[in-house]
C-alpha positions as CSV (number, residue, x, y, z in Angstrom):
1,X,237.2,12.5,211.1
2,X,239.3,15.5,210.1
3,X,242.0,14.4,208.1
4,X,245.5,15.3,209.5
5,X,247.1,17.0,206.9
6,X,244.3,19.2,206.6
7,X,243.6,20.7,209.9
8,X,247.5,22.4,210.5
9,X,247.2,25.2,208.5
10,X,244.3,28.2,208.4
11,X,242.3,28.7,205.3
12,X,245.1,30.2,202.6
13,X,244.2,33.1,200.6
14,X,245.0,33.0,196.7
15,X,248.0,35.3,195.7
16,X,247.0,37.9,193.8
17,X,246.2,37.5,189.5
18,X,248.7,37.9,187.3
19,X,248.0,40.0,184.0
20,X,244.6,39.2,182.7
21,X,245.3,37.6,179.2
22,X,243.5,40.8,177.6
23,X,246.0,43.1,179.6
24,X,249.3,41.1,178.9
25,X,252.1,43.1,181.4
26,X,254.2,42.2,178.5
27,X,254.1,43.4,174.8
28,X,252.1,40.9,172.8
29,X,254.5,39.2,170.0
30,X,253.4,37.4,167.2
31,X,253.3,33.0,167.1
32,X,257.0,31.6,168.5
33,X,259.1,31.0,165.4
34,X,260.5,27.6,165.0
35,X,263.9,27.1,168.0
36,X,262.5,30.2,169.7
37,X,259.8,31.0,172.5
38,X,259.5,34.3,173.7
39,X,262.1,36.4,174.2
40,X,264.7,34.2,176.0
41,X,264.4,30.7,175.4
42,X,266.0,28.8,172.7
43,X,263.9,25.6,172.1
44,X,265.9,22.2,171.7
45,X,262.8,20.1,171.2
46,X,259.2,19.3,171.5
47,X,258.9,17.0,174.4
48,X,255.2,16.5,174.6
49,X,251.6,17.5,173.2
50,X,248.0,17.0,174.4
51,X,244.9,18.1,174.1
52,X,246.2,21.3,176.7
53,X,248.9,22.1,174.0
54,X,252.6,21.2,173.5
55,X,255.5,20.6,176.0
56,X,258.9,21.9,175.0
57,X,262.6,21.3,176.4
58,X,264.6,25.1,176.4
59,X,267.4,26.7,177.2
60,X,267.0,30.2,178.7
61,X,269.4,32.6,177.4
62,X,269.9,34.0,181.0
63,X,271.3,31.6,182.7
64,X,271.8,28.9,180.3
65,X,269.7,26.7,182.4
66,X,267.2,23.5,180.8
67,X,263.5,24.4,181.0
68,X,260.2,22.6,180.6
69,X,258.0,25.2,178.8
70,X,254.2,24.1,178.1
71,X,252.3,25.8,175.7
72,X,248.3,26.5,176.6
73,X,245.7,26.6,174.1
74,X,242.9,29.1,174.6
75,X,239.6,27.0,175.6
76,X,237.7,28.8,172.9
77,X,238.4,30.3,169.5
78,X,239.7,34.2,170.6
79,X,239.2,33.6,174.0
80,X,241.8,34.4,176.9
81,X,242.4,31.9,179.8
82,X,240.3,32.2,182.5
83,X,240.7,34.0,185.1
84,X,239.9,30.6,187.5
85,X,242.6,29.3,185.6
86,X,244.9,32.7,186.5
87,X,244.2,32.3,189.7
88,X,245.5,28.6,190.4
89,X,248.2,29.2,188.0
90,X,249.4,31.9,190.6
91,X,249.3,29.5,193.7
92,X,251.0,26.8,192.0
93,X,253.8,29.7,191.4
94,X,254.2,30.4,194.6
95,X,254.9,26.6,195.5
96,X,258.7,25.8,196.9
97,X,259.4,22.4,198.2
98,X,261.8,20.0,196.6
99,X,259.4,17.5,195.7
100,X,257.1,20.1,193.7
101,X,258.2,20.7,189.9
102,X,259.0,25.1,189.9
103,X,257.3,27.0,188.0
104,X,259.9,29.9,187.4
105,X,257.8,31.8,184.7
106,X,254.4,32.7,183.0
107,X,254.4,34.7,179.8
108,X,252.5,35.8,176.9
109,X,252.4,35.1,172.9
110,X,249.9,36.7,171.4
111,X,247.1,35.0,172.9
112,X,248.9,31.5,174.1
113,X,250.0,31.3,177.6
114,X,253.3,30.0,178.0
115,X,254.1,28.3,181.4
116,X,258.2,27.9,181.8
117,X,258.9,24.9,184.7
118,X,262.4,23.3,185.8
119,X,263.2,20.3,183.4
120,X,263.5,17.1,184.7
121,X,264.6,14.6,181.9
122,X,262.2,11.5,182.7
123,X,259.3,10.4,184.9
124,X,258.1,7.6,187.2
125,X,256.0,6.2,184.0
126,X,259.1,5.8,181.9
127,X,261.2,4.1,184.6
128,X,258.3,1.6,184.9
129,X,258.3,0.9,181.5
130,X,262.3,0.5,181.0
131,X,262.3,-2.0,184.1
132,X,259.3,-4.1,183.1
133,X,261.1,-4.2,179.4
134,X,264.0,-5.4,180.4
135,X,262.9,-8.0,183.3
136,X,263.8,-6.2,186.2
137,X,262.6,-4.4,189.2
138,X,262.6,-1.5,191.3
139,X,265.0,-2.5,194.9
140,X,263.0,-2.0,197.9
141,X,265.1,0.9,198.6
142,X,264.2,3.0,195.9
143,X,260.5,1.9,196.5
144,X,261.3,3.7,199.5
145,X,263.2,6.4,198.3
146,X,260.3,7.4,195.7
147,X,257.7,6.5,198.2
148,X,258.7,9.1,200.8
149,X,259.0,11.8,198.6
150,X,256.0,11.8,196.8
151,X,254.1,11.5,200.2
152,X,256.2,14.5,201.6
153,X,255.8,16.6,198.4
154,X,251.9,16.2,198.1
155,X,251.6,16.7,201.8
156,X,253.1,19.7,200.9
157,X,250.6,20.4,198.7
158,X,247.9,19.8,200.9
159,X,248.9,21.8,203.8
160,X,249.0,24.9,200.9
161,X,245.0,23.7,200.6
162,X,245.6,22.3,196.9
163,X,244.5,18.5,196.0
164,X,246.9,17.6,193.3
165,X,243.4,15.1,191.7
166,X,245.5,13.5,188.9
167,X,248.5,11.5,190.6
168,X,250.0,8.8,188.2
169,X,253.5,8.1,187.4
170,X,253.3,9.8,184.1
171,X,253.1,13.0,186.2
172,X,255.9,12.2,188.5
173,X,259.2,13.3,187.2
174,X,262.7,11.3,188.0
175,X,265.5,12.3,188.3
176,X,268.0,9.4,187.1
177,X,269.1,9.4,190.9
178,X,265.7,8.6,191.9
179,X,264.8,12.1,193.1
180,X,260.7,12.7,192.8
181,X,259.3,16.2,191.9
182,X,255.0,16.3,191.2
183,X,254.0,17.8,187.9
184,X,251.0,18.8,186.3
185,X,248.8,20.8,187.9
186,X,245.9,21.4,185.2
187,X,243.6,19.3,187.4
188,X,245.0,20.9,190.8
189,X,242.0,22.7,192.2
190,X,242.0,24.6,196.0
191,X,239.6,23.0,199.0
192,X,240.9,26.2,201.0
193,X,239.8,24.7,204.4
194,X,239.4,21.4,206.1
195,X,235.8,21.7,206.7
196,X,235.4,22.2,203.2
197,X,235.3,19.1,201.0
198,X,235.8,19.6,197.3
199,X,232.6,19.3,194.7
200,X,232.8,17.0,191.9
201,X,233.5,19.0,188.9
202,X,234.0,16.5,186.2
203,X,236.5,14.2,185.8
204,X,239.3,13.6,188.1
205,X,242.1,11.7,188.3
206,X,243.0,9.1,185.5
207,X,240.9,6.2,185.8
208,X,243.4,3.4,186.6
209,X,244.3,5.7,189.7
210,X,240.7,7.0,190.8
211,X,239.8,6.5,194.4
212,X,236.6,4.2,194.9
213,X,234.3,7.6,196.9
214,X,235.1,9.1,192.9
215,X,234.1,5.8,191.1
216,X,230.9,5.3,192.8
217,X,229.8,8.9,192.2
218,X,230.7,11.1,195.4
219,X,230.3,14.6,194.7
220,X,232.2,15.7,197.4
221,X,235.9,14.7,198.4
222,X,239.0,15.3,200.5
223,X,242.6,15.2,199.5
224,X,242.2,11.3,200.2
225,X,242.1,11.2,196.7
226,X,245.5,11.7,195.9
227,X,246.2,9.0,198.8
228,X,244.6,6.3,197.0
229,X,246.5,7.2,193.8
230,X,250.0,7.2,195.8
231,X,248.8,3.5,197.0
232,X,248.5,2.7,193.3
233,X,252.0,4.1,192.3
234,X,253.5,1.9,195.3
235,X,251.8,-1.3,194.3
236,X,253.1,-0.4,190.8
237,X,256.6,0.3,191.4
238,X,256.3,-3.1,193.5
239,X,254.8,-5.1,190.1
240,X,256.3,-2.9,187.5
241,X,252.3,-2.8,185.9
242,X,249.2,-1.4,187.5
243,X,247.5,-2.9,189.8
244,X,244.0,-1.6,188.5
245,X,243.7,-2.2,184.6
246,X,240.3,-1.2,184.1
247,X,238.8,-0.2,180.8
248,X,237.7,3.6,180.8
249,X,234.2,4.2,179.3
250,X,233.7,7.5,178.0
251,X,231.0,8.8,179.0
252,X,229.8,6.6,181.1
253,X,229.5,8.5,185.1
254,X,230.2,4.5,186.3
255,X,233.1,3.1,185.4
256,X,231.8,-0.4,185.7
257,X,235.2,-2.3,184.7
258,X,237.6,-0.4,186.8
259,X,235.3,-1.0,190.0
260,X,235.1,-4.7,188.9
261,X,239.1,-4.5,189.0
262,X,239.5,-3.5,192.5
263,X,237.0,-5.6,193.3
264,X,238.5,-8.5,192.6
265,X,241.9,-7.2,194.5
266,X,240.6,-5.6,197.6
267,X,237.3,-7.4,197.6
268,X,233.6,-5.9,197.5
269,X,232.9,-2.7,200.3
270,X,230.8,-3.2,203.3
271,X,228.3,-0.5,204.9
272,X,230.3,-1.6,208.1
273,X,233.5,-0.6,207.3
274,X,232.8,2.3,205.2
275,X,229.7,4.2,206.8
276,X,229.2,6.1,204.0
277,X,229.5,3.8,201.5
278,X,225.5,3.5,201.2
279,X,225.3,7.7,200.5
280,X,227.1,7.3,197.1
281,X,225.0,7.9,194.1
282,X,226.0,4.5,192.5
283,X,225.7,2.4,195.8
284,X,222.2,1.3,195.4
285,X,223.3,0.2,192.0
286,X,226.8,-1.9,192.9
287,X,225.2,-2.9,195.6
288,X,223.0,-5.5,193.6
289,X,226.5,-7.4,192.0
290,X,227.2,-10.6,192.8
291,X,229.8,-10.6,196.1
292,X,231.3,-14.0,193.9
293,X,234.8,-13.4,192.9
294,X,235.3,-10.4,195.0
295,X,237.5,-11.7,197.8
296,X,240.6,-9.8,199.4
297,X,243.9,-11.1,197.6
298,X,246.3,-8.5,197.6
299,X,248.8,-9.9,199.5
300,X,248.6,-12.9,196.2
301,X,248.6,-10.2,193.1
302,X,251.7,-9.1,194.9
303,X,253.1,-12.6,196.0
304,X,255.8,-12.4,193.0
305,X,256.8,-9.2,194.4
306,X,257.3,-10.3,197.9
307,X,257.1,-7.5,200.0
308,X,258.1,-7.0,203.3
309,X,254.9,-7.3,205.8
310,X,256.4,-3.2,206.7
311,X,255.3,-2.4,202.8
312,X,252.2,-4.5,202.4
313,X,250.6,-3.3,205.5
314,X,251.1,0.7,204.4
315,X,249.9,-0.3,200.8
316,X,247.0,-1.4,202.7
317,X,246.3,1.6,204.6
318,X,246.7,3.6,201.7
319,X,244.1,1.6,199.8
320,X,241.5,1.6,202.4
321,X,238.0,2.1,200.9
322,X,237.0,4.6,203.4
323,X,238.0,7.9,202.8
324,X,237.7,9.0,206.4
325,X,240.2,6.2,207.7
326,X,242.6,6.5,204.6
327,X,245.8,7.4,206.1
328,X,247.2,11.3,205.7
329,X,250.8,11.9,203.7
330,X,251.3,12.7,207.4
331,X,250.2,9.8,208.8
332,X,251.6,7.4,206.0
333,X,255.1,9.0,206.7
334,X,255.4,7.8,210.3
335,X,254.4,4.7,209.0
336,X,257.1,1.8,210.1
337,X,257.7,1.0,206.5
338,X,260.0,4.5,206.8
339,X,261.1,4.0,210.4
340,X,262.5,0.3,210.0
341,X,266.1,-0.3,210.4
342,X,267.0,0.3,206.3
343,X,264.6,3.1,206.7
344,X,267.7,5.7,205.6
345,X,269.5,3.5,203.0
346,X,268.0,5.1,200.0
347,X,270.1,4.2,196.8
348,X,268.0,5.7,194.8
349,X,268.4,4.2,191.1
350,X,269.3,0.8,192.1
351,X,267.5,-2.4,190.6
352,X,267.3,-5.8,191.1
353,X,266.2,-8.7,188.7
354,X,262.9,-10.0,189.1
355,X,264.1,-13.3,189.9
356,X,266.3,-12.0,193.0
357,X,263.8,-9.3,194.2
358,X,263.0,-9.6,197.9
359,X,262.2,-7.9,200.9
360,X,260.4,-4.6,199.5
């Protein structure tokens, strides 16, 4: 089955590259002294560092706007990014929706590509945290609220032909009114048409948040990905922890513990309701397990939470094991969990204490 969201739009071209890294369009300038990048942004602070370089809050001098600028590190000692790399880059530019972070900028320093997005002060990951600190939980209005707008941005996304392939709260930016924008596209890749599915190209997707057709080995997928991960988030914001805990072994192509953990939520995958299932390279393996303890007990991990039977039944179609009948952002969106007669009252920010939360 073609999914939805992926059969609207013809096959996108990529824009065109911007400067090769060896050909800056720019003049190359020596290593960003400390408070200044480039040639008009005053830094205010470090925000953020990985192993894909440093995040930095800015001012630009222009219009005295806040910017989020990220710092790349070359791959390899004196090499340029790639021009793969370019290329995506370039798409992601040309992205407008208001559920997408912007990137307004790419420049050169010396050899480091500097990559200037709006600033959005916190994220989804963060919020999480404060609430589960402090005993409290999101209303099932904001669930809402954050629910429809992450479904409408990365439909977004994959109507432009891009699978987002790392969705997790961390990478959802909030507003302190609630309001969503997707960030962090250095796993984004292009499928470019719906007949083409994506080939596995090393990891994907953070392993509390990976679909099951990744976890048992599939080499090819569809934007269904990022649907599983948004069913994650939901159950999250519901719980104020994940739902899927599993311990990541590096390394290791099966993630033996994080299977286990959905397992034990969603219950063990039949051949009969995933046709596929029996094609995935780790199949014959899982397979052999033990069906005991493997039972379907969502609606108990989320008892606590009490949803509404609007919000458990989405969660469920979100979570589906099969790929093929996963809902669409499309799909998911017409959903009666956003049609439902509180569908529009969207206080976003608002929380309730655990004790009182109801109806979500």
């Amino acid at each position: 089955m073609k999914r939805a969201s992926e059969a609207q739009l013809p096959p996108r071209p990529p824009p065109p590259l911007p400067s090769s890294p060896r050909e800056p369009s720019a003049p190359s300038a020596a290593p960003a002294t400390p408070g200044v990048i480039g040639q008009h942004y005053d830094v205010l602070s470090k925000v953020g560092e990985g192993t894909y370089g440093s995040v930095y809050k800015a001012i630009d001098r222009r219009d005295l706007s806040e910017v989020a600028i990220k710092r790349m590190k070359n791959t390899r000692e004196g090499e340029g990014i790639s021009h793969t790399a370019y290329r995506e880059i370039a798409l992601v530019r040309e992205l407008r929706h208001p559920n997408v972070v912007s990137l307004k900028e790419i420049f050169l320093v010396g050899r480091e590509l500097n990559l200037v997005f709006e600033f959005v002060a916190g994220d989804l990951a963060e919020r999480i945290k404060q609430l589960r600190e402090t005993h409290a939980t999101f209303a099932p209005q904001t669930i809402r609220h954050v629910m429809r707008q992450l479904l409408d941005g990365l439909g977004y996304l994959h109507r432009s032909w891009i699978m987002h392939r790392d969705i997790k709260p961390s990478n959802i930016l909030m507003s302190v009114d609630s309001h969503v924008k997707i960030a962090d596209f250095g796993l984004a890749r292009i499928f470019r048409s719906p007949l083409r599915a994506l080939h596995h190209d090393g990891p994907v997707v953070t392993v509390w948040y990976r679909a099951p057709e990744l976890l048992l080995g599939s080499k090819q997928y569809t934007s269904a990905v990022d649907v599983w991960a948004c069913g994650c988030i939901m159950a999250e914001m519901m719980l104020t922890r994940a739902l899927f805990t599993g311990s990541e072994a590096k390394g290791n192509e099966l993630q033996q513990d994080q299977l286990v953990k959905v397992f034990r939520v969603l219950g063990k995958p039949r051949p009969d309701e995933w046709p596929k299932l029996t094609e995935l390279p780790h199949w014959p393996q899982v397979s052999q397990w033990s069906s005991q303890g493997y039972a379907d007990l969502l609606a108990q991990r989320l008892n606590g939470a009490q949803p509404s039977p609007e919000a458990l039944s989405l969660l469920r179609k979100l979570l589906k094991y099969d790929p093929d009948t996963r809902l669409t952002t499309d799909q998911a969106l017409q959903d009666s969990y956003f049609v439902g007669s509180d569908a529009h009252a969207d206080a976003g920010g608002v929380v309730a204490p655990s004790a009182g939360a109801s109806g979500r």
